[in-house]
N, C-alpha and C positions, 0 to 999 in steps of 0.2 A: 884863608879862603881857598889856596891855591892845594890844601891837605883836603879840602871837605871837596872840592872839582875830583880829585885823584879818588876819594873814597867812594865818593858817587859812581864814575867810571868803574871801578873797580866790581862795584857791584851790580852792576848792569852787564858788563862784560859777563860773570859768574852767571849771572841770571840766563843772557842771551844762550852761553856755552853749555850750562847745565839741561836747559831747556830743550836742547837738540835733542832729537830719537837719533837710535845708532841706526846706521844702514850700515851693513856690509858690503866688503867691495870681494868682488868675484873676477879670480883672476886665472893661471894656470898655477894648480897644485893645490885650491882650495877645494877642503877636506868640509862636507856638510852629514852628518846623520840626521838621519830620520827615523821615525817610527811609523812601520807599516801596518795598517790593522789590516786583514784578511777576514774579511766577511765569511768565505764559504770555508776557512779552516779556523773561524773561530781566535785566531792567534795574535798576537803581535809581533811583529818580525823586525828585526835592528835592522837598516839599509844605510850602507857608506857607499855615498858616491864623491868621487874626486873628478875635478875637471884637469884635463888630459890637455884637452888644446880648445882654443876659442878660435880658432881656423874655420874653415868651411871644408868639411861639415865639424858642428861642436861636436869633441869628445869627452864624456863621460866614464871613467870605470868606477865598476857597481862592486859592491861586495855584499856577501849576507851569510853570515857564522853557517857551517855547516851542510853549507849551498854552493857555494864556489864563489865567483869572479867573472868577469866580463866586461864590455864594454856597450854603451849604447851613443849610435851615434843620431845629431842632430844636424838635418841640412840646413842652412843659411834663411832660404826662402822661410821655411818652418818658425823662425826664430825671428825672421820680421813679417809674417803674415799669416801663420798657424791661426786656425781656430778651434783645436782640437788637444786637448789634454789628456796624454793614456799613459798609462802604467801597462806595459808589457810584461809577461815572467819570460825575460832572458834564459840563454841556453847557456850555461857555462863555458867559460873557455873560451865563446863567440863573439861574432859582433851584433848587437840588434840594432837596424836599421831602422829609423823613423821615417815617415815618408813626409811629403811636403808641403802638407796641413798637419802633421802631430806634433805637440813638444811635450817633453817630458820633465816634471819641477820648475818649468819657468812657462810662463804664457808670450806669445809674440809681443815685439813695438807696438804692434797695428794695435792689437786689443789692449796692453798696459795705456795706449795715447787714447782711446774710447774711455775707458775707467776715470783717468785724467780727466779730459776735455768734458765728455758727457754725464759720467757717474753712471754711464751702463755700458753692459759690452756685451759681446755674443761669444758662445766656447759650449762646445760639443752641445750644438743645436739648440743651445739652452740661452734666457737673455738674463742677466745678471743684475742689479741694480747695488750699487754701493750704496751701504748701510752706515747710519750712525752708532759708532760704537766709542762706548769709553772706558773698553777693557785695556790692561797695560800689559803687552806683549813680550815677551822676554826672549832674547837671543844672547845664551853667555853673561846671565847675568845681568845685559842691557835693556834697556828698553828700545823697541825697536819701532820705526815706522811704517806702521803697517795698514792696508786698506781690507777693510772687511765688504765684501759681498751675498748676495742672498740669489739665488737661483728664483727664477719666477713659480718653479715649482715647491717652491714651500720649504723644500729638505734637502736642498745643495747647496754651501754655502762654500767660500773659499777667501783667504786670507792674503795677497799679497803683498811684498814687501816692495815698500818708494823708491825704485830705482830703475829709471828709464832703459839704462843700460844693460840690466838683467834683472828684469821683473820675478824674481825668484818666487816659487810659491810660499808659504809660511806653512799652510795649512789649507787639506782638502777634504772636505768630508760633503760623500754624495755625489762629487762630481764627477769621478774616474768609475766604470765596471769595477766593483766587488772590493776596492783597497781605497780606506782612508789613510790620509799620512800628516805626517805633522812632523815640522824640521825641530831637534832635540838641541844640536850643539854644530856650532860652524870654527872651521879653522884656517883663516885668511891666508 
């Protein structure tokens, strides 16, 4: 009896553990690429960004083959109460300054606790309504937990991944001017 209690456990454990979607945890030195689609040149562009410091303000450096290096930073406010998601073309070398409604690859607390709470949110002017989706998401192989949303206009959609602490984007497309992006490979 006491072999069939342990086997049962055992497999309900597996079940419960296997069961889990990966989040990733985002700390300083985590190394995330993406793929940048550039609408008006037509191209896809590799983007590695590394986080620098979770300070106030977050730092980010960027890299992009053949482009340079830089930094972009995130102020505090931005990152608990942004409603505005942009992709800037940084200047080499430099720092790009976000102001204190933009974030850049993560959405604010304020809007990740709407998605949460209500299953809608507001970002660059636009109202979003989380969608049913039972596509299986991959981060490194994992499957990841991720919230899919649909812009009220038809053609913005945006992917973010379950984590309060750093709502990270997965995937944007339509929501940012001119650059869809989708995160390719992350290194904790």
């Amino acid at each position: 009896m006491k072999k069939v209690a342990i086997l049962a456990f055992c497999i309900g454990s597996y079940t419960m553990v296997s069961g889990q979607k990966y989040v990733p945890v985002i700390k300083e030195g985590t190394v995330m690429n993406y793929d940048a689609f550039s609408k008006a040149l037509g191209q896809h562009i590799s983007l590695v960004l590394t986080i620098k410091s979770l300070a106030d303000p977050l730092n980010i450096q960027w890299y992009v083959d053949s482009y340079g290096t830089g930094n972009f930073e995130i102020p505090k406010m931005a990152l608990d109460s942004g409603t505005k998601l942009v992709i800037k073309q940084p200047d080499p070398d430099g720092v790009t300054k976000m102001k204190n409604d933009e974030t850049l690859i993560v959405i604010s607390k304020k809007t990740f606790n709407s998605l949460v709470k209500d299953n809608t949110f507001q970002l660059n002017g636009q109202k979003f309504t989380v969608s049913t989706d039972t596509t299986s998401y991959k981060i490194n192989d994992k499957t990841a937990d991720v919230f899919h949303a649909i812009g009220e206009n038809g053609k913005s959609e945006i992917w973010i991944i379950n984590n309060p602490d750093f709502p990270l984007v997965y995937k944007a497309k339509g929501v940012t001017r001119g650059v869809d992006f989708t995160l390719t490979g992350i290194k904790e």
